[in-house]
C-alpha positions as CSV (number, residue, x, y, z in Angstrom):
1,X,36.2,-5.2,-10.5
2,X,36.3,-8.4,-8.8
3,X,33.7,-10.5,-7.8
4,X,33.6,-10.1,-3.6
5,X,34.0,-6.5,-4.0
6,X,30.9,-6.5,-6.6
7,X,28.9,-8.5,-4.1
8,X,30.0,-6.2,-0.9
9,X,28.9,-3.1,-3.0
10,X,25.9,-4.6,-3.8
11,X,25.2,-5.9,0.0
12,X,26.0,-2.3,0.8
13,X,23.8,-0.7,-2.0
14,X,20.8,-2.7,-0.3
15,X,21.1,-1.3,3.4
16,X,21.0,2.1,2.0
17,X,17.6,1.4,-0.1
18,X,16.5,0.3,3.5
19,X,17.8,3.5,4.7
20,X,16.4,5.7,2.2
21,X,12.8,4.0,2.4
22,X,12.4,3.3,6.3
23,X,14.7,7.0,7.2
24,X,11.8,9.3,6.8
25,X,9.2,7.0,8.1
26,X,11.1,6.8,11.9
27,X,8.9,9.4,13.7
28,X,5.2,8.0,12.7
29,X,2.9,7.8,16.0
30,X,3.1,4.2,17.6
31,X,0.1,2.2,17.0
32,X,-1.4,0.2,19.5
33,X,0.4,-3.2,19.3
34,X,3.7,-0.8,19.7
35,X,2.3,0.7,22.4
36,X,2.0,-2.5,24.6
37,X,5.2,-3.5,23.3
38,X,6.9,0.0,24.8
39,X,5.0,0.3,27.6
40,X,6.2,-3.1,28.7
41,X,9.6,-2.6,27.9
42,X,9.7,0.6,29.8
43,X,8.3,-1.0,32.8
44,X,11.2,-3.7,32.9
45,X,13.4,-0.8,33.3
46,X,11.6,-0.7,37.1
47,X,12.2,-4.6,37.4
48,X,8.6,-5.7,36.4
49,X,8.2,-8.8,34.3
50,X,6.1,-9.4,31.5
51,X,3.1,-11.9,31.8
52,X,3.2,-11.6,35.5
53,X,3.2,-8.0,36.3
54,X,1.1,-7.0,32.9
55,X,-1.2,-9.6,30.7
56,X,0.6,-10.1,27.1
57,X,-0.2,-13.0,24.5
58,X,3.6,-12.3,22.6
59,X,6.6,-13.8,23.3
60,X,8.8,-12.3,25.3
61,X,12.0,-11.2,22.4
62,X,9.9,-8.0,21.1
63,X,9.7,-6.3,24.6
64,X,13.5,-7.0,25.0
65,X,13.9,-5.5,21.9
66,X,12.1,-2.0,22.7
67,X,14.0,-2.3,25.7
68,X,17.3,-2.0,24.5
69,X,15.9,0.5,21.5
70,X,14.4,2.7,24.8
71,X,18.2,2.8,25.9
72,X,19.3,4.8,22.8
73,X,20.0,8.3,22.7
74,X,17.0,9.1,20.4
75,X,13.6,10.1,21.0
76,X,11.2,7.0,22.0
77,X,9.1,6.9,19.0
78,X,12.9,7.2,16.3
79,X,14.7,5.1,18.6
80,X,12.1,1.8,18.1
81,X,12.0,2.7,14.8
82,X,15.4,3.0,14.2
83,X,15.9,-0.5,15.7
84,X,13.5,-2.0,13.5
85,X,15.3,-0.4,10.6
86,X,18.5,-2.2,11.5
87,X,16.8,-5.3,11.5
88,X,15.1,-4.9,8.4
89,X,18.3,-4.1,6.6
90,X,19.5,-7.6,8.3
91,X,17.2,-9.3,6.5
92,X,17.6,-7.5,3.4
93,X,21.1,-8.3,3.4
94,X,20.3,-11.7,4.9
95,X,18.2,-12.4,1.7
96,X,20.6,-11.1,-0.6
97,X,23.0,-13.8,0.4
98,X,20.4,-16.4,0.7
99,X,19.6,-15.6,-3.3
100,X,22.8,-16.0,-4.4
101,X,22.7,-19.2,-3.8
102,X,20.7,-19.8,-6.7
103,X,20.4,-17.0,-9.1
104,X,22.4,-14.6,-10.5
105,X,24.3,-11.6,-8.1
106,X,22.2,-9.3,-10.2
107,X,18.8,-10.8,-9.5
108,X,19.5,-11.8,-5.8
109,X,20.1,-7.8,-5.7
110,X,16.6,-7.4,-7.0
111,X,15.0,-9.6,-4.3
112,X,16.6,-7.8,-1.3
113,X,15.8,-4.5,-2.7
114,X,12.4,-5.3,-3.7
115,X,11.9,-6.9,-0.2
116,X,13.1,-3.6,1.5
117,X,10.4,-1.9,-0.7
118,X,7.8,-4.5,0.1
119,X,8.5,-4.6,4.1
120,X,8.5,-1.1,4.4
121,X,5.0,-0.5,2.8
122,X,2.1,1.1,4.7
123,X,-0.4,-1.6,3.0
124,X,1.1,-3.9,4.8
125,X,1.6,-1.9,7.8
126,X,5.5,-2.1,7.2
127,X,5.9,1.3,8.9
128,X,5.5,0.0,12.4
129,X,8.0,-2.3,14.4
130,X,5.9,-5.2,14.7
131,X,7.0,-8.8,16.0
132,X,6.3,-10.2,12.2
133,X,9.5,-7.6,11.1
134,X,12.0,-8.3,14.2
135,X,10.8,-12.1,13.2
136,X,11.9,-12.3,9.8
137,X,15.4,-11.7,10.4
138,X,16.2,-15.0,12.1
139,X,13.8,-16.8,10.2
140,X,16.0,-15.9,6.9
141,X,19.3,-16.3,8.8
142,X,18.0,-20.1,9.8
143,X,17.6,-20.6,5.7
144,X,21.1,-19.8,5.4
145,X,21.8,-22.4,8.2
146,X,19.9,-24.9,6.2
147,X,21.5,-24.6,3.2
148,X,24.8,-24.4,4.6
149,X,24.3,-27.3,6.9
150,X,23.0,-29.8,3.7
151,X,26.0,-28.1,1.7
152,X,29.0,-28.6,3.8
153,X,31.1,-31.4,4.4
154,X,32.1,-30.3,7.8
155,X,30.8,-28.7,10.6
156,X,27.6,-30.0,9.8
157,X,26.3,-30.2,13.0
158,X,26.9,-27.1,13.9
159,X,25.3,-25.5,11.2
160,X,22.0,-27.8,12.0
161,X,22.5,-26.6,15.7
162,X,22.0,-23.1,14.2
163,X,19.4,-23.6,12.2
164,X,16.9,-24.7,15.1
165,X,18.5,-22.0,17.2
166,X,17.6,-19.3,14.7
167,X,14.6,-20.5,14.4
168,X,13.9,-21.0,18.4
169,X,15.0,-17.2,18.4
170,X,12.1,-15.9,15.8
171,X,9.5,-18.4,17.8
172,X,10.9,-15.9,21.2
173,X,9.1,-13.3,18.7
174,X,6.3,-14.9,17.5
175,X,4.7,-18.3,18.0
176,X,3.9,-19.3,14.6
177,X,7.7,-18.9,13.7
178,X,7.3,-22.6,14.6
179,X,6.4,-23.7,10.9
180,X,10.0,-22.9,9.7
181,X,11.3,-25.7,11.8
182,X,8.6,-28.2,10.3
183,X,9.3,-26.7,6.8
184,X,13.1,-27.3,7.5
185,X,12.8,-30.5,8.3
186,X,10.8,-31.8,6.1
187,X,12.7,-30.3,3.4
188,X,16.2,-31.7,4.2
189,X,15.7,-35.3,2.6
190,X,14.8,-33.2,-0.8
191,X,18.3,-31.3,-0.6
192,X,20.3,-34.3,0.5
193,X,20.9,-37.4,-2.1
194,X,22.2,-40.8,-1.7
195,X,21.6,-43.8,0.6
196,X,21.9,-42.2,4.0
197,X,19.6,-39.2,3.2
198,X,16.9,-40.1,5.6
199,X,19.8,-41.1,8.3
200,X,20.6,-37.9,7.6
201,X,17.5,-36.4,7.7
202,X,16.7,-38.0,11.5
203,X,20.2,-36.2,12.3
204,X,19.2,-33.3,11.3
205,X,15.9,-33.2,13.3
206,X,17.1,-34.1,16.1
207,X,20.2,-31.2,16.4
208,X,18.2,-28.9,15.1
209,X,15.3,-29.6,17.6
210,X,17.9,-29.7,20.3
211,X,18.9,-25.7,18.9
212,X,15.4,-24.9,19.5
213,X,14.7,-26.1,22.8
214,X,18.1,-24.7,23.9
215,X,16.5,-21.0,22.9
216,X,13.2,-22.2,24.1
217,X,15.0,-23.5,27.9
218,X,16.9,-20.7,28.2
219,X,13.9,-18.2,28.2
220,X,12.1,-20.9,30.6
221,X,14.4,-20.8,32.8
222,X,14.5,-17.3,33.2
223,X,10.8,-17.2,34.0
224,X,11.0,-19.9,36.4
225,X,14.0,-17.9,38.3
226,X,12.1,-15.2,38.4
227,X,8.6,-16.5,39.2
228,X,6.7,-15.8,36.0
229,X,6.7,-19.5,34.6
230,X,2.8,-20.2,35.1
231,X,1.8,-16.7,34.2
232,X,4.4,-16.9,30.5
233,X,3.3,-20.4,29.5
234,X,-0.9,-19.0,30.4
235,X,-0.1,-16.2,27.9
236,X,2.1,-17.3,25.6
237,X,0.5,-20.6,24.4
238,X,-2.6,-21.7,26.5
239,X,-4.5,-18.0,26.0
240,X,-3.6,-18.5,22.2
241,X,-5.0,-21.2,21.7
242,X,-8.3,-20.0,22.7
243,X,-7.3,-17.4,20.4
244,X,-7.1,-18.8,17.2
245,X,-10.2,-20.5,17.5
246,X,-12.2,-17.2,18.0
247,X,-13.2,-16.2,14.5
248,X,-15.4,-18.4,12.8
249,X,-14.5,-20.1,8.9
250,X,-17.1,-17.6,6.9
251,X,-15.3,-14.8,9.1
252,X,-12.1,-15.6,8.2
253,X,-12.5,-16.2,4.5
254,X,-13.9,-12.5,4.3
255,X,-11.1,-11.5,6.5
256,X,-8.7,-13.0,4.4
257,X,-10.4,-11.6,0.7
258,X,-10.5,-8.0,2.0
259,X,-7.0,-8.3,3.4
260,X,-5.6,-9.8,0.1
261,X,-7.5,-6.9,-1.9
262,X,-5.8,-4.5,-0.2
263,X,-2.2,-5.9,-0.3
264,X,-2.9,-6.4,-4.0
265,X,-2.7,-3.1,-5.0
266,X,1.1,-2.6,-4.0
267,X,1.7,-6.6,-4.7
268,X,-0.1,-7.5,-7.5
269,X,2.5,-7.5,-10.6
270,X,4.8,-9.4,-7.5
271,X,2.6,-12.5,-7.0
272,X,2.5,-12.8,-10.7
273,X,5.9,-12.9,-11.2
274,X,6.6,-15.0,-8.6
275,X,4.1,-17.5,-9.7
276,X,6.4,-17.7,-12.9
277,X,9.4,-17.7,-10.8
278,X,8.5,-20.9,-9.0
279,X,7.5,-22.5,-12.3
280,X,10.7,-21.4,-13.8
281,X,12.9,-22.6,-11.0
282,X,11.3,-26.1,-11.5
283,X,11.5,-26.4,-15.1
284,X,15.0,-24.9,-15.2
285,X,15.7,-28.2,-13.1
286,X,16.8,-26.0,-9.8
287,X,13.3,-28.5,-8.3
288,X,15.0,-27.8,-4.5
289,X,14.7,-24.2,-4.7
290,X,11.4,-24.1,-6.3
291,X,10.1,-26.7,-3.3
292,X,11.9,-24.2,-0.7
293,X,10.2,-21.0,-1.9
294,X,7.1,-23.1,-2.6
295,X,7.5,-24.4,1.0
296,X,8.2,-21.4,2.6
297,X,5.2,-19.3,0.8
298,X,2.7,-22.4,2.1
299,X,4.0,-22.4,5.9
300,X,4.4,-18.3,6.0
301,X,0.6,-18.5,4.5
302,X,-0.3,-21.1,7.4
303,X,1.4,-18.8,9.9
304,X,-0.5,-15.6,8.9
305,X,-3.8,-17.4,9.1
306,X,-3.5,-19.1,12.8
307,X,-5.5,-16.1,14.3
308,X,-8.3,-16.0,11.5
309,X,-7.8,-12.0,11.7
310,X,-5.7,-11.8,8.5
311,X,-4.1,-8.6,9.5
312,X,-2.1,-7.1,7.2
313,X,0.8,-7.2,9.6
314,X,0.8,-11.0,9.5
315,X,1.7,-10.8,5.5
316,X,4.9,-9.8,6.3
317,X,5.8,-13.4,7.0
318,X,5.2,-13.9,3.1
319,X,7.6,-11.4,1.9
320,X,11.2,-13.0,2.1
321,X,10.2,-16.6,0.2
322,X,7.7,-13.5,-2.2
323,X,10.3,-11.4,-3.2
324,X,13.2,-14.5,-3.4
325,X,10.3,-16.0,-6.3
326,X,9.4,-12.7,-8.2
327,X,13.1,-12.0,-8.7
328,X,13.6,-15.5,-10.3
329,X,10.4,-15.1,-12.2
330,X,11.8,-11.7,-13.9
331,X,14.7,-13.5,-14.7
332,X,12.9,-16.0,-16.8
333,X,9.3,-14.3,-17.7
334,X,8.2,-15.4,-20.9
335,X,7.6,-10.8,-21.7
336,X,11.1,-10.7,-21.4
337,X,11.4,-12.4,-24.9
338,X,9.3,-9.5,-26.5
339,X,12.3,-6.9,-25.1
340,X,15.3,-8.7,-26.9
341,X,15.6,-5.8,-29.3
342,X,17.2,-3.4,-26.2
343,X,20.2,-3.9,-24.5
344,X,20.3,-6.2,-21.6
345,X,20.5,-3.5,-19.6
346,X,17.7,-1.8,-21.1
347,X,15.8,-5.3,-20.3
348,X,16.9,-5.5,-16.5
349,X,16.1,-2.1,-16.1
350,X,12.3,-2.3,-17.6
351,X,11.3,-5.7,-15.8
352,X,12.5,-4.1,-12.5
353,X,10.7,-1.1,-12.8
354,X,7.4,-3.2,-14.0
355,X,8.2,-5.6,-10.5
356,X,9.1,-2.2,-8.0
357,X,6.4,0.1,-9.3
358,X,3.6,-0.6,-7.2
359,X,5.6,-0.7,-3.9
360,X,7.2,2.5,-4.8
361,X,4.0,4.5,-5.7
362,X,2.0,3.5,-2.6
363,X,5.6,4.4,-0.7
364,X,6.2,7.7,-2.2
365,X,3.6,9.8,-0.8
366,X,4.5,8.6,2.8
367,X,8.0,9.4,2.1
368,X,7.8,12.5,0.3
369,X,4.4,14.2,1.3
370,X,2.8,13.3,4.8
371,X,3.6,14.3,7.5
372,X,4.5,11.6,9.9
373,X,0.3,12.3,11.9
374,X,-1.7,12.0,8.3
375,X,0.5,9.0,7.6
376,X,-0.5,6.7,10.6
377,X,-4.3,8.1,9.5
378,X,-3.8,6.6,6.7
379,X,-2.2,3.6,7.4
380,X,-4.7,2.9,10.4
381,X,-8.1,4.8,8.9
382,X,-10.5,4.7,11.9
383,X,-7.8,5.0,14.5
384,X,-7.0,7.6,16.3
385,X,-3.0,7.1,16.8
386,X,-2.2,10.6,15.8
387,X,-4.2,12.2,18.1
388,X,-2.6,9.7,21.1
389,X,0.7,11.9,22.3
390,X,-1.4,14.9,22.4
391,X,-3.7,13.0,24.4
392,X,-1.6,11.4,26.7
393,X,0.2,14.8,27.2
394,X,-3.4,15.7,29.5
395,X,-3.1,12.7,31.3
396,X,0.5,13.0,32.5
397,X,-0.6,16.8,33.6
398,X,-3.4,15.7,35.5
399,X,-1.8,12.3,37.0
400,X,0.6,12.4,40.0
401,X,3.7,10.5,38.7
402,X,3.7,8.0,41.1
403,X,-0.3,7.4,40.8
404,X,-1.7,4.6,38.0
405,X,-4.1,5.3,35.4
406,X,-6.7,2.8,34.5
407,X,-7.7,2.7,30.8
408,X,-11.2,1.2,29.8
409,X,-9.9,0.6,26.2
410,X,-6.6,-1.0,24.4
411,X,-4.8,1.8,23.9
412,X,-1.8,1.3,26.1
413,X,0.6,3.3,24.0
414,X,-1.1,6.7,26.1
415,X,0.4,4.8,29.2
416,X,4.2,4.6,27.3
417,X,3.5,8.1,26.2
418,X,2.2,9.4,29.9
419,X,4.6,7.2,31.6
420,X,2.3,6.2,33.8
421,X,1.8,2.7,35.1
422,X,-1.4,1.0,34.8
423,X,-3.7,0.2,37.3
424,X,-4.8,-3.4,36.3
425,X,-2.6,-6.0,34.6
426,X,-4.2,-6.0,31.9
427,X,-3.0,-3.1,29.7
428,X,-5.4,-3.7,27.5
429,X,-9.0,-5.5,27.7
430,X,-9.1,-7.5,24.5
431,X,-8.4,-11.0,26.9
432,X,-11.6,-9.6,28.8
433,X,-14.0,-9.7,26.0
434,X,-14.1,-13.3,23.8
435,X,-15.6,-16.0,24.1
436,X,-12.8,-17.1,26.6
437,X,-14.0,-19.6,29.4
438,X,-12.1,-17.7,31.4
439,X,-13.4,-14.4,30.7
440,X,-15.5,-13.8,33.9
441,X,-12.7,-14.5,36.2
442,X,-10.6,-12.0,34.4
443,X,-13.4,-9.2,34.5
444,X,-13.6,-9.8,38.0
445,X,-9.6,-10.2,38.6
446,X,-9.2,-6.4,36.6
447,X,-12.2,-5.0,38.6
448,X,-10.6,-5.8,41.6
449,X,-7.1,-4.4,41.0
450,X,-8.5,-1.4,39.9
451,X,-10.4,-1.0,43.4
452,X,-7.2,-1.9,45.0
453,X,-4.9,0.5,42.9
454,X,-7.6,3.6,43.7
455,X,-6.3,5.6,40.7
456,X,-6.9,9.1,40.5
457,X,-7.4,9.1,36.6
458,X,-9.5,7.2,33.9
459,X,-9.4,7.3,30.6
460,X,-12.4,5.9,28.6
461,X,-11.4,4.6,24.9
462,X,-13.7,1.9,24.4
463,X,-13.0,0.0,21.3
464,X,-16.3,-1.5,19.3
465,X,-14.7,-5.2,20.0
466,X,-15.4,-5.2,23.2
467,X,-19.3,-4.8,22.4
468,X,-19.2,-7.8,20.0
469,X,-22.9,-9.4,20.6
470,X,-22.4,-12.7,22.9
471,X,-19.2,-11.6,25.2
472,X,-19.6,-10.9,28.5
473,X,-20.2,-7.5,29.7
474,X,-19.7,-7.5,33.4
475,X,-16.5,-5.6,33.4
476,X,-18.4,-2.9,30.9
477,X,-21.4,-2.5,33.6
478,X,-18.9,-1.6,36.2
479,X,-16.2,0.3,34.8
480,X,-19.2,2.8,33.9
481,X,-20.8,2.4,37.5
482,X,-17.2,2.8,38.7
483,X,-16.6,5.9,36.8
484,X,-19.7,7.8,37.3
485,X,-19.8,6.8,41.0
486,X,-16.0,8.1,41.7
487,X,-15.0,10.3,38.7
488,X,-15.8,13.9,36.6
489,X,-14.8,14.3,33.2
490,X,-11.5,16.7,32.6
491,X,-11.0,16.5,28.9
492,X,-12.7,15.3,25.9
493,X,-11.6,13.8,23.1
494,X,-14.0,14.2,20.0
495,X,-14.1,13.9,16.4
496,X,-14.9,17.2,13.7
497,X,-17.1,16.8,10.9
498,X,-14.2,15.9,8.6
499,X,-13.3,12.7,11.2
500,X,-10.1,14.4,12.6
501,X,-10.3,14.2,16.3
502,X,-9.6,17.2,18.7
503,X,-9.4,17.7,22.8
504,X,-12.2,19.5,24.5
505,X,-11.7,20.5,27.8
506,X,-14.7,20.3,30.0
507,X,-15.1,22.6,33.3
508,X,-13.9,21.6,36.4
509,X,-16.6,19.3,38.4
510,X,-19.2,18.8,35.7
511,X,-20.4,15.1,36.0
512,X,-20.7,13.7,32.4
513,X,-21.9,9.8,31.5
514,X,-19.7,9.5,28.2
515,X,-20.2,5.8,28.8
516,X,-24.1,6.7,27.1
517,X,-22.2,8.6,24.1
518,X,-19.6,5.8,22.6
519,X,-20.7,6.8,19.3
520,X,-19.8,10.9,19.5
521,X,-17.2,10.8,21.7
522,X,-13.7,9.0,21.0
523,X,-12.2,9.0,24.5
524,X,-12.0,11.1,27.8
525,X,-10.3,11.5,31.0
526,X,-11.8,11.2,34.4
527,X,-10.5,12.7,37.4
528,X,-11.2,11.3,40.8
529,X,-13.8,13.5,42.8
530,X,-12.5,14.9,45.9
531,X,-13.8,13.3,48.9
532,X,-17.1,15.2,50.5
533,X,-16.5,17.6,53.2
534,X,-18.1,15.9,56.2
């Protein structure tokens, strides 16, 4: 068999691992960051535009995205799944490409297949179509720009152009994409050799900057056309940066610690091998590639710990330059001498069962066993995302179509599900509660749209966050004046004694004050009184 049919059987071998692990996962419940993410791309459909019609602190690719996954002829919930399937298998195959430039077909295989594993586990919260997945794929593209543009004798600028651009296209997805282009940079005076390296390297800066800002102009100039400028580069970038300096250092270490205990338990064996990996590469006198996984790893880490929060999410950022390093570490770990009695086959086999075991045992009861409700409960333990389209099912009986809903919470995936427009900008209410300067003018900026909007329905799904000692609780005090002045509970949302949650629907008129019973009751909706008869 020749050589490019090998490698396009291979390349084709890895998008059906995707397929097989990310297939059955397609119709888990949308958590709440995909929530605001659909609900937003549903409401461009009706010529609304992010940051200025609803409050959002991501950049604007992901709601794009959903938009044209909405458009599909699938259910909501498989079609935004489905799309991030198709741009996890990118990457996979992305990856594969970017490995053989520097290790064997065999073991560039292994890395894009263990990444498929890695990016779809639920310790990691791979299941959901987060901005960190739809990021990765131009991030790894702009690698293969990189290399390309240090390798070729021609075309070089265009290459450099792309690299930037790629990279300008993952920051559209997520702001700390911006780390690649630094890591990029500083890297190109490593690859290149001779006298007009640096030369070189000041070339390459600048063209690839230029790609960058090209992405970057383009998506302010369509703000600007449309009069959403002020309100993008408020959420985008100046509301972040009050962001990331929320969480104090003790906070974050612990953050971090319980974060990196968790992912260790699918990830474990990985980082180990990697670790030799990198230290292999190096010795093995490939030094560039060891300082561009090295690199990578360090900037991916940086970018994952700009909030403080250490989601598990944000470790998705680590998994391409992860999985590039643990392949080339089972390719040279010094175990593998201990196995020279078995075939080489036999050896290949048993170090990539050692590297994908972890991955696939946390994976195989979420692809085999749950059903899609128990898995997002067990993805998100202490969430109640399951229990969401059932929920929003009430409020799209009880709310005229054309009416808004205003949600005292951050659940704005019961507004997709509902399809019901919200009655304050702010879809959710974390940017109310923090120690934002700002915070007080945006409690009274929500209160008042809600007066204004006069919506016939409430829900109440506080989240604990929001009664973090020190924030301001204006907005609190009258949403629950608000409510019990204008509103009677309709349905309940409770939880048994096992923790599951169920609906509860409460007769017609009785006044209730769930605001006084957080701790019993997970959510409920409101219905407007009827005026008094005069």
């Amino acid at each position: 068999m020749r050589s490019g049919t090998r490698t396009i059987l291979l390349g084709v071998s890895v998008l059906l691992i995707v397929v097989a692990v990310r297939a059955p996962l397609l119709p888990i419940p949308l958590e709440r960051d995909e929530g605001e993410y659909a609900y937003i791309a549903w409401r461009l459909g009706h010529n609304e535009l992010p940051y200025r019609d609803w409050f959002d602190q991501k950049p604007p690719a992901v709601f794009y995205v959903y938009r044209l996954a909405l458009m599909l002829p699938f259910e909501p919930i498989r079609a935004i799944h489905f799309v991030a399937l198709l741009f996890s298998a990118t990457s996979a195959c992305a990856l594969f490409f970017l490995g053989l430039r520097f290790m064997s077909r065999f073991w560039a295989w292994v890395a894009a297949a263990l990444f498929a594993l890695l990016a779809a586990d639920p310790l990691v919260q791979g299941t959901a179509a987060n901005t960190e997945l739809f990021m990765l794929c131009p991030l790894i593209l702009s690698q293969i720009a990189f290399v390309t543009a240090v390798n070729r004798q021609t075309k070089t600028v265009l290459f450099m152009l792309l690299a930037g651009a790629l990279t300008g296209v993952a920051l559209m997805f997520k702001q700390v994409a911006i780390v690649n282009w630094l890591l990029i940079t500083a890297l190109y005076p490593v690859f290149v050799r001779g006298e007009n390296r640096w030369r070189a390297t000041i070339s390459f800066a600048a063209w690839s900057a230029m790609g960058l800002l090209t992405v970057l102009g383009f998506v302010v100039l369509y703000f600007f056309a449309h009069g959403g400028l002020r309100d993008f580069v408020e959420n985008v970038f100046t509301h972040n940066l009050q962001y990331i300096g929320v969480v104090p250092v003790s906070s974050r270490f612990e953050y971090c610690w319980g974060t990196l205990t968790t992912l260790a338990r699918s990830q474990a064996i990985v980082w180990l091998s990697a670790a030799a990996g990198l230290l292999g590469l190096f010795k093995s006198g490939k030094v560039t590639w060891s300082a561009l996984l090295t690199g990578w790893l360090i900037t991916s880490l940086i970018g994952a710990s700009a909030s403080g929060y250490f989601f598990p999410h944000y470790f998705q950022q680590l998994l391409p330059p992860l999985a590039l390093a643990a392949a080339a570490g089972a390719d040279r770990l010094p175990s593998a001498r201990l196995l020279r009695f078995l075939p080489r086959a036999s050896t290949r086999a048993v170090l990539v069962t050692v590297l994908a075991i972890l991955p696939a045992v946390t994976l195989w009861a979420f692809l085999f066993r749950y059903t899609p409700a128990e898995a997002v409960r067990r993805i998100y333990p202490g969430d109640f995302f399951a229990e969401m389209p059932h929920f929003a099912q009430r409020i799209e009986e009880v709310t005229p179509q054309n009416k808004p809903v205003f949600i005292f919470g951050s659940e704005p995936e019961l507004l997709f599900y509902a399809h019901r427009r919200s009655a304050t900008r702010y879809i959710f209410l974390f940017p109310l509660y923090g120690p934002y300067g700002d915070a007080r003018e945006k409690q009274l900026a929500a209160a008042a749209e809600v007066e204004r909007a006069e919506p016939p329905t409430v829900v109440y799904v506080p989240n604990l966050l929001f009664f973090t000692p020190g924030t301001d609780q204006y907005f609190t005090h009258w949403s629950r004046s608000y409510m019990d002045q204008n509103f009677y509970v309709d349905t309940l949302l409770i939880a048994d004694e096992s923790g599951r949650a169920q609906m509860l629907n409460v007769a017609s008129g009785v006044r209730a004050d769930v605001s006084q019973a957080r701790e019993e009751v997970i959510g409920a909706i409101l219905m407007r009184q009827s005026p008094a008869a005069p």
